[in-house]
C-alpha positions, 0 to 999 in steps of 0.5 A: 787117604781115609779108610773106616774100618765098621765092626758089625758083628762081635763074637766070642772068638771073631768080629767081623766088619765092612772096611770102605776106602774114602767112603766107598766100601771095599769089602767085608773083614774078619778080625779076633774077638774084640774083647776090649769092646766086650770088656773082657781082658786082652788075650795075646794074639787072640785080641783085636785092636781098640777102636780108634783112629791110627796112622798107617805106615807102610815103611816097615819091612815085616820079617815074618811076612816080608820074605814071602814070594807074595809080599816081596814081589807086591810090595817088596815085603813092607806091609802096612802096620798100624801106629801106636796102638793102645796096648799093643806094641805097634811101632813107633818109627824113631831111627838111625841116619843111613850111614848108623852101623848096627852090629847084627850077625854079618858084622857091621852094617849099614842101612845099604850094606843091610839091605844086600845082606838081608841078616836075621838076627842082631847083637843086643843088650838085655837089661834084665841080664847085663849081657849081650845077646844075639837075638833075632830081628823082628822086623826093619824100618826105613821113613822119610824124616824132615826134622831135628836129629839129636847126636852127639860127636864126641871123641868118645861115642857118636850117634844121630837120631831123630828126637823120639828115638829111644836111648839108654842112659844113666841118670843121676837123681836127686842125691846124687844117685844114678840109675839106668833109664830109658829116655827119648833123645830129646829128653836126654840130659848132659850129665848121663852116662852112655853104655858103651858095651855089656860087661859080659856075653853069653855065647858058645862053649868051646873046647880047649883045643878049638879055642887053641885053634882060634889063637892059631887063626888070630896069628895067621891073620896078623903074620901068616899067610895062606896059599890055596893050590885048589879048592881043597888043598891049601898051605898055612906059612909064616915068615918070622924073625923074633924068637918069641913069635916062632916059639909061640906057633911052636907051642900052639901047633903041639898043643893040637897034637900038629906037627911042621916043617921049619927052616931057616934061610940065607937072610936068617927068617924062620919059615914055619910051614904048617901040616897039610891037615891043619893048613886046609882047616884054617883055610876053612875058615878064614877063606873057605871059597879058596878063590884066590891066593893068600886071601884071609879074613878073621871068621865071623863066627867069632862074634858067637864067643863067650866074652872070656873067650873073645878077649883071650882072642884079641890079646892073642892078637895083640901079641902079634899085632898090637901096642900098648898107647904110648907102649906103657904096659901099665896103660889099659888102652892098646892099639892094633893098626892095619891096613885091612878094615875088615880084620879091626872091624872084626876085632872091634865087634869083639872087643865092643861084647866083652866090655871095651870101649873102642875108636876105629879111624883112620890114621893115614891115607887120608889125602890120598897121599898113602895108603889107608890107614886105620887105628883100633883104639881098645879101652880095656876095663871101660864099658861106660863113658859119660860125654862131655856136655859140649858134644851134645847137638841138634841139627835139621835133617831131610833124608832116609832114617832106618832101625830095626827092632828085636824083642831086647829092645836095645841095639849095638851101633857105630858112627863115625868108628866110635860105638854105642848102645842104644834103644830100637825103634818100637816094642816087639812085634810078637804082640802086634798081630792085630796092627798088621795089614796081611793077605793071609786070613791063616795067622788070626787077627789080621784085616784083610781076609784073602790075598786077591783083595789084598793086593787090590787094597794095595794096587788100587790104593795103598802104593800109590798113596805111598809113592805121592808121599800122602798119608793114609789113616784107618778109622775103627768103629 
């Protein structure tokens, strides 16, 4: 489908034209100054788009518009946005396999859990900085791709992506030098290396006591359980038998000024019952609907830390539930194994934002024989992994692809348990005003002027040529 779009009038502060569809006009437009046309300098969100002729997808969803009960119920919030646009930020569609987790405010997610959850910001690393950010998304793609994916399957890190798909890595140059680039996935060379987590994260500050109150929540996760009488009351208990953990609850309950009740049974346990007050406010947070009993989940709040935070936290966890790898405390890696995937997955989102490389597997269970099973492998003090050049490899794929886009241009993933920082699919679309095909003539630059033509434009000619799967290009004169 070809839609020409004629620029008949071009003014100081707007243009206006006459947009036809397959050569039968459609209606009249009203765009920003074509400044570019008049040869003066672009100006962001005040500068029309450059003539020429584009593709327009209709495969993203836009976060500023999408959520809008006009656009969700037309299109379902994926409006048509014009590709490549010289010197605007447009969106160049290179992406992830639907089974590509990426770690946003919810946790790890997929394409499908993503899609039910509907979060608004993302985990990315800031090159400038060398942190991890929580920054918000701007907007979501999903394509149909027929093509080569270029992944890598090592023990170390897994990705798949389609060709172009942004990636960052470490280059070595001419003298052995080595410098952080960005490169698409098939210009990636064997010898770079791949950037598994940021060293550091910015996050929250915390008090004293509101980090004490973490390190209890961390051992109730790993030993205690909870026991909801209603929706407001419920008891925090341990059941221990080693004195190094019966004295550590001791001393982490006085230091938040707490009190509770302890006893020893007839096979000699040491129960440790928690003061009401403390009880319902680790209840709180790990299982705040109080729906059903002894039910807890480490809070996703956690992922807002500080980096030293984060990884006092997860040593604390270790105490209670952790080995060192072959239990040699010289040994950097350490693993946690349990049964409940949503606690590593929580633990793993950790440690990946204070610089360790980790592996999530599954280590039993996987016949069916046992229950399920997973190691979370940490690797403190390595934040880079350089793969081997064997477990680089191409292959053909026919699917669904999706990635986000936030303004850092980076995103956190996980394949196959093992994560990565990679590139996101576009630039940022704060600067693409003018590559957006909207309703709305109340946010400037935009091509059609009225929702009523709008969704004419769409009924009549955009979403049927979306579900033929044919292409549709706009031509700009």
């Amino acid at each position: 489908m070809e839609l020409q779009l004629k620029r008949i009038a071009r003014k100081s502060t707007y243009t206006i034209g006459r947009l036809s569809v397959n050569g039968k006009y459609f209606c009249d437009t009203i765009e920003d100054c074509d400044r570019l046309y008049l040869g003066k300098p672009k100006v962001k969100g005040e500068t029309a788009i450059p003539c020429g002729r584009y593709e327009i997808t209709q495969n993203v969803f836009s976060n500023r518009f999408g959520n809008k009960t006009f656009y969700k119920n037309l299109c379902g919030g994926f409006l048509p946005r014009l590709l490549n646009v010289p010197l605007f930020d447009g969106v160049l569609i290179h992406c992830l396999t639907l089974d590509t987790e990426i770690l946003t405010e919810k946790g790890w997610q997929n394409y499908e859990s993503f899609c039910k959850d509907t979060p608004s910001e993302c985990f990315s690393y800031n090159i400038e900085t060398g942190e991890i950010e929580k920054t918000p998304i701007n907007f979501v793609v999903e394509n149909d791709y027929d093509g080569v994916l270029y992944c890598n399957d090592g023990k170390r890190i897994s990705y798949s992506v389609t060709d172009k798909h942004d990636m960052y890595v470490n280059v070595k140059k001419h003298g052995g030098e080595r410098e952080w680039q960005k490169r698409k996935a098939d210009d990636v060379p064997c010898s770079s290396s791949f950037l598994v987590a940021g060293e550091k994260k910015n996050g929250w500050d915390i008090s004293p006591a509101q980090k004490t109150l973490y390190r209890l929540i961390m051992a109730v996760q790993a030993d205690g359980y909870i026991l909801n009488y209603s929706h407001q009351a419920s008891a925090v208990r341990f059941h221990l038998t080693k004195e190094r953990k019966i004295e550590r609850i001791k001393s982490l309950v006085a230091e938040l000024g707490e009190e509770c009740k302890i006893y020893v049974d007839r096979e000699n346990k040491t129960h440790i019952i928690l003061s009401t007050t403390l009880s319902n406010c680790i209840a709180e947070y790990m299982n705040p609907s109080r729906l059903v009993v002894n039910t807890k989940q480490l809070p996703i709040e956690l992922l807002n830390l500080k980096s030293e935070d984060l990884k006092d936290l997860i040593m604390e966890y270790l105490f209670w539930d952790g080995r060192y790898e072959n239990y040699l405390k010289d040994n950097n890696n350490m693993i946690i194994t349990s049964t409940d995937i949503r606690t590593l997955n929580t633990l793993q989102a950790m440690a990946t934002m204070c610089g360790m490389r980790t592996n999530l597997h599954l280590e039993r269970g996987k016949n069916g024989n046992h229950s399920a099973c997973w190691d979370l492998v940490l690797y403190n003090n390595q934040s880079e992994v350089t793969p081997n050049s064997d477990t680089y490899l191409t292959k053909d794929y026919k699917g669904k692809v999706w990635c986000i886009n936030n303004d850092n241009h980076t995103i956190i993933t996980r394949k196959n348990g093992r994560t990565v920082i990679l590139g996101n699919c576009g630039n940022s679309s704060a600067d693409s005003s003018g590559c957006v095909i909207v309703g709305m003539n109340k946010v400037v630059g935009k091509v059609i002027d009225s929702q009523k033509t709008f969704t004419k434009l769409m009924k009549e000619y955009l979403l049927p040529a979306k579900k033929k799967g044919e292409k549709v290009y706009i031509t700009i004169v």
